[in-house]
C-alpha positions in Angstrom: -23.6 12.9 82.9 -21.1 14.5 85.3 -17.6 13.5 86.8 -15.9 14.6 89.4 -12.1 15.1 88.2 -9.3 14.7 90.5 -6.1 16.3 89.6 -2.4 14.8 91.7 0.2 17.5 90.2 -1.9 18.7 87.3 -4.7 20.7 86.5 -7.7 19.6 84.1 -9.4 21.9 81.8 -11.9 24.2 84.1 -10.7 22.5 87.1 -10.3 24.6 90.8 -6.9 24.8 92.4 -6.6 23.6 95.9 -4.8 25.5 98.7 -1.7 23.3 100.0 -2.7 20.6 102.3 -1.3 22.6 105.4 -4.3 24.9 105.0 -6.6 22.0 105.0 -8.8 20.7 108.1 -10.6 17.6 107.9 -13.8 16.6 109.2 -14.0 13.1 110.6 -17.4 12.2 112.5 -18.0 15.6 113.0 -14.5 16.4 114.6 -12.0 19.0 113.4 -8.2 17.8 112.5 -5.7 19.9 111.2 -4.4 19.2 107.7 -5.5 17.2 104.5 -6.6 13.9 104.8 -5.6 12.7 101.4 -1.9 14.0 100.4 -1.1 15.4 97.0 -4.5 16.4 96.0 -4.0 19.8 94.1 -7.4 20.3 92.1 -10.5 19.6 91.5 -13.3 19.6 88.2 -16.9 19.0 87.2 -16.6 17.6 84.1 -20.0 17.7 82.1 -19.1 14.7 79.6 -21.6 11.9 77.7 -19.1 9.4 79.0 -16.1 8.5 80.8 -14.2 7.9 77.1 -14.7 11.5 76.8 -13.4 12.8 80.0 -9.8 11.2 79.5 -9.5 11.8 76.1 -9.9 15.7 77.6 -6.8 14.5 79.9 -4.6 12.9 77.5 -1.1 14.9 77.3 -1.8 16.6 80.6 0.8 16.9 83.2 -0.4 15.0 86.5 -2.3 11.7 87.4 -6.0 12.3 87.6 -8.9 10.2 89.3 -11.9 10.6 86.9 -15.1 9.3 89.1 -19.1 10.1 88.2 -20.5 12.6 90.1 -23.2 11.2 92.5 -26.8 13.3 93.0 -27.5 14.1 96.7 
C-alpha cells in the first residue's frame, strides 16, 4: 500500500525537498497564480508501507509535523 507523506518543517526518510513557497505557482481551474497555495509545506514522500501503523512509527522522533494520507491510483 502507498502513502503520500507530508512534511511541515521536517523531512521523512526518502522524502523530496520543496523549493520555498515564493517559487511556487498554483493552478486553480486551469489559471496560473503566483505562489503556494498551502503555506509551510516543505516536503514530500511515497511511502511504500503494509499500513498506516508503519508509516508513523518511520516518523516517530522526527523533527516536523507530517500529514500521512494513502496514496490514490489514477
Amino acid at each position: 500500500m502507498q502513502f503520500v507523506v507530508l512534511g511541515f518543517g521536517g523531512f521523512a526518510p526518502g522524502c523530496v525537498a520543496l523549493s520555498s513557497a515564493d517559487a511556487a505557482t498554483t493552478v486553480w481551474d486551469g489559471a496560473l497564480t503566483p505562489g503556494a497555495l498551502v503555506g509551510g509545506l516543505s516536503s514530500v514522500a511515497l511511502v511504500e508501507a503494509q499500513d498506516l501503523d508503519a508509516v508513523t512509527e518511520s516518523l516517530a522522533g522526527l523533527a516536523g509535523a507530517f500529514e500521512v494520507r494513502p496514496a490514490e491510483p489514477r
